[in-house]
ZAMARGU-4260 file (C-alpha; in steps of 0.2 Angstrom, whole numbers, plus 5000, padded with zeros to 4 digits):
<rodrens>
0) 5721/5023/5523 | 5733/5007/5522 | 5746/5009/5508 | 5753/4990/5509 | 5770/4986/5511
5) 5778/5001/5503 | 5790/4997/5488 | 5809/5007/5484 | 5820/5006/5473 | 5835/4993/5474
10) 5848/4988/5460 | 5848/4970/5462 | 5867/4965/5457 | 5869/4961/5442 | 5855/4971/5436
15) 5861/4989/5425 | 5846/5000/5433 | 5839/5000/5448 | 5819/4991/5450 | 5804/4994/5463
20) 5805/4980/5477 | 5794/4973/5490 | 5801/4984/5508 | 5805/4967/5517 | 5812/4959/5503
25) 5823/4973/5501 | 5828/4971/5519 | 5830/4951/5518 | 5844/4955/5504 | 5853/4965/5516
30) 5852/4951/5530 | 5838/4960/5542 | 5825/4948/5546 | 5809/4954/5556 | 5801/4947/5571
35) 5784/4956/5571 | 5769/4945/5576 | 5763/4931/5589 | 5777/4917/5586 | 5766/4904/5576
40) 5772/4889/5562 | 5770/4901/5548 | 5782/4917/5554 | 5794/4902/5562 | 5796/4893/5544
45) 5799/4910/5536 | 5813/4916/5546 | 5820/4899/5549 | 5820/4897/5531 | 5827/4916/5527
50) 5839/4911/5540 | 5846/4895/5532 | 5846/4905/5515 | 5856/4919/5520 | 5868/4907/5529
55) 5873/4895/5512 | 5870/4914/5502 | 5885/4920/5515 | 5892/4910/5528 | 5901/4926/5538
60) 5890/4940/5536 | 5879/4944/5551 | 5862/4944/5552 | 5851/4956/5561 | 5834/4950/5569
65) 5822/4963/5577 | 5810/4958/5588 | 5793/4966/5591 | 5784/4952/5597 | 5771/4948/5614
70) 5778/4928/5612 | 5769/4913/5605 | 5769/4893/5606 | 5783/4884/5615 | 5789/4872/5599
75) 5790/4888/5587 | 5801/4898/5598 | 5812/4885/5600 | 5814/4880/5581 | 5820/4897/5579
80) 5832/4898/5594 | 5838/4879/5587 | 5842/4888/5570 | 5850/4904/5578 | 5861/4892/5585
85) 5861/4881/5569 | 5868/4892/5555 | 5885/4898/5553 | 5883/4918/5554 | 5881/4927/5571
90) 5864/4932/5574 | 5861/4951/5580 | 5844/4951/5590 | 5839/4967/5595 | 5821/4972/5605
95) 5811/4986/5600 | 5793/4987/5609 | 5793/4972/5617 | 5800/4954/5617 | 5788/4943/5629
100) 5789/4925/5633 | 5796/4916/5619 | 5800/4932/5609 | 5813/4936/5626 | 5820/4917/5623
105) 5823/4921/5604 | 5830/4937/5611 | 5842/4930/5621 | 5847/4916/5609 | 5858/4930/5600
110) 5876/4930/5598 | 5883/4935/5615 | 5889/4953/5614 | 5876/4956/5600 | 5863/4956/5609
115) 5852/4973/5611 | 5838/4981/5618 | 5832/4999/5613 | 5831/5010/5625 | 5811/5010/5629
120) 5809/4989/5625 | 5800/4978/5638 | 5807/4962/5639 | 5795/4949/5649 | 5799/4930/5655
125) 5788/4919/5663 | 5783/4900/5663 | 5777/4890/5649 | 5760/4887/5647 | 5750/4874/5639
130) 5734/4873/5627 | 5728/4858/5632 | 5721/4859/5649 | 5705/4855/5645 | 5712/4834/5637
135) 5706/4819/5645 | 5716/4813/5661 | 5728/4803/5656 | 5733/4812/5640 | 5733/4827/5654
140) 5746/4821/5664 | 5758/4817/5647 | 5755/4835/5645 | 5761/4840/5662 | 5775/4828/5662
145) 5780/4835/5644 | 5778/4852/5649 | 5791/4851/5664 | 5802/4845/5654 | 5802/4859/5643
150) 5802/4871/5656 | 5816/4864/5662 | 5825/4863/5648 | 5821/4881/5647 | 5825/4889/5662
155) 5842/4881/5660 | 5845/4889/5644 | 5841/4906/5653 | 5854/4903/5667 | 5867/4895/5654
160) 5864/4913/5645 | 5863/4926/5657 | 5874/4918/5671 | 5860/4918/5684 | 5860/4902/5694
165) 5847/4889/5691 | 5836/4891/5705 | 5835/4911/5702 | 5828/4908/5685 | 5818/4894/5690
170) 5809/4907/5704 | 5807/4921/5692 | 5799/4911/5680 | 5783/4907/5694 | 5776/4923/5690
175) 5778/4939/5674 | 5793/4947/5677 | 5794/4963/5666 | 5812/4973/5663 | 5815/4988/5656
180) 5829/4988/5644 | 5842/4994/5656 | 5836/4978/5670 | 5838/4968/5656 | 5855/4972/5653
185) 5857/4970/5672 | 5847/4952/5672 | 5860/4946/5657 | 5847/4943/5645 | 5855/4958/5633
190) 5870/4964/5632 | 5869/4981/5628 | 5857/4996/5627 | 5853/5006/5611 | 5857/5022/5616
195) 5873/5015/5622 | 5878/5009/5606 | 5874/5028/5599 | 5884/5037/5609 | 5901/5024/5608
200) 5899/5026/5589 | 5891/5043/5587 | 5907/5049/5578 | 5910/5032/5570 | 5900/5019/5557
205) 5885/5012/5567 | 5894/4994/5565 | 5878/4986/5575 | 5866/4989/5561 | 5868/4981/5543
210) 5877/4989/5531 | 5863/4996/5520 | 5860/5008/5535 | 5879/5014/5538 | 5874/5029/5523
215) 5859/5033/5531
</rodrens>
């Protein structure tokens, strides 16, 4: 039976006891945004507005953004890559389940050297597509003209970002191509692989999660 969003208890500072608090905003406080759905306006305006927050809240801090996500419209994913790149913290991205399509571009717009992939995350890139096949002819061809642009624009953002030249990432995106997290890594589009992480800091603080999590 669903429960909700589960509620615990967090002393907010400056508050003398400790109050029953929404999960996620719990996690917002602690600068860990969640990437969980189809990329659509709605989920791109929340992070994009947590994002801008946490950055005039704390200009240095990290913040940590996981991705769970099967991709979504072209415009979104770039309004939050655009902001990643905007805002003055370094942004952790780091892929659990799956980051496909836009959800591998927001991925890769981390900050480079923090950006990570659990050990048993897809990541899937592939060509943009369009929702507006089915206009009129001449409003058809401004769309495909348009959408070359983007994809352009896009595959040279993939090759600036993991170092593969141009025309590999151009060929790559004709079709889905689907990494394991460890390919990733290889493909340039992480840096580093969960487990990875574990065992360099096993006997250390896990500096790649926020600080909430280093008493866990």
């Amino acid at each position: 039976m669903p429960i909700g969003v589960p509620k615990v208890p967090y002393r907010i500072p400056g508050d003398e006891e400790a109050t029953w608090v929404d999960l996620y905003n719990v996690m917002y406080r602690e600068r860990t945004l969640f990437l969980g759905q189809e990329i659509r306006c709605e989920i791109t305006n929340h992070i994009t507005g947590l994002m801008v927050y946490l950055s005039i809240e704390d200009g240095l801090s990290d913040i940590f953004l996981f991705i769970n996500s099967p991709g979504g419209w072209l415009i979104s994913g770039m309004a939050i890559f655009d902001t990643m790149q905007t805002v003055t913290p370094d942004i952790y991205t780091i892929c659990l389940g799956i980051a496909a399509s836009m959800a591998s571009f927001i991925l890769l717009g981390g900050e480079p050297t923090k950006r990570i992939a659990f050990p048993h995350a897809r990541i899937m890139l592939h060509q943009p597509a369009s929702a507006y096949y089915r206009a009129r002819t001449p409003e058809f061809l401004l769309e495909v003209e348009e959408l070359h642009k983007v994809r352009e624009m896009i595959t040279r953002v993939y090759a600036l970002r993991t170092g593969k030249p141009f025309w590999v990432v151009s060929e790559d995106m004709e079709r889905d191509v689907f990494m394991s997290a460890d390919e990733a890594k290889a493909y340039g589009l992480v840096d580093i692989v969960g487990d990875e992480m574990i065992d360099e800091h096993c006997d250390t603080d896990p500096v790649w999660f926020p600080e909430m999590f280093k008493d866990w």
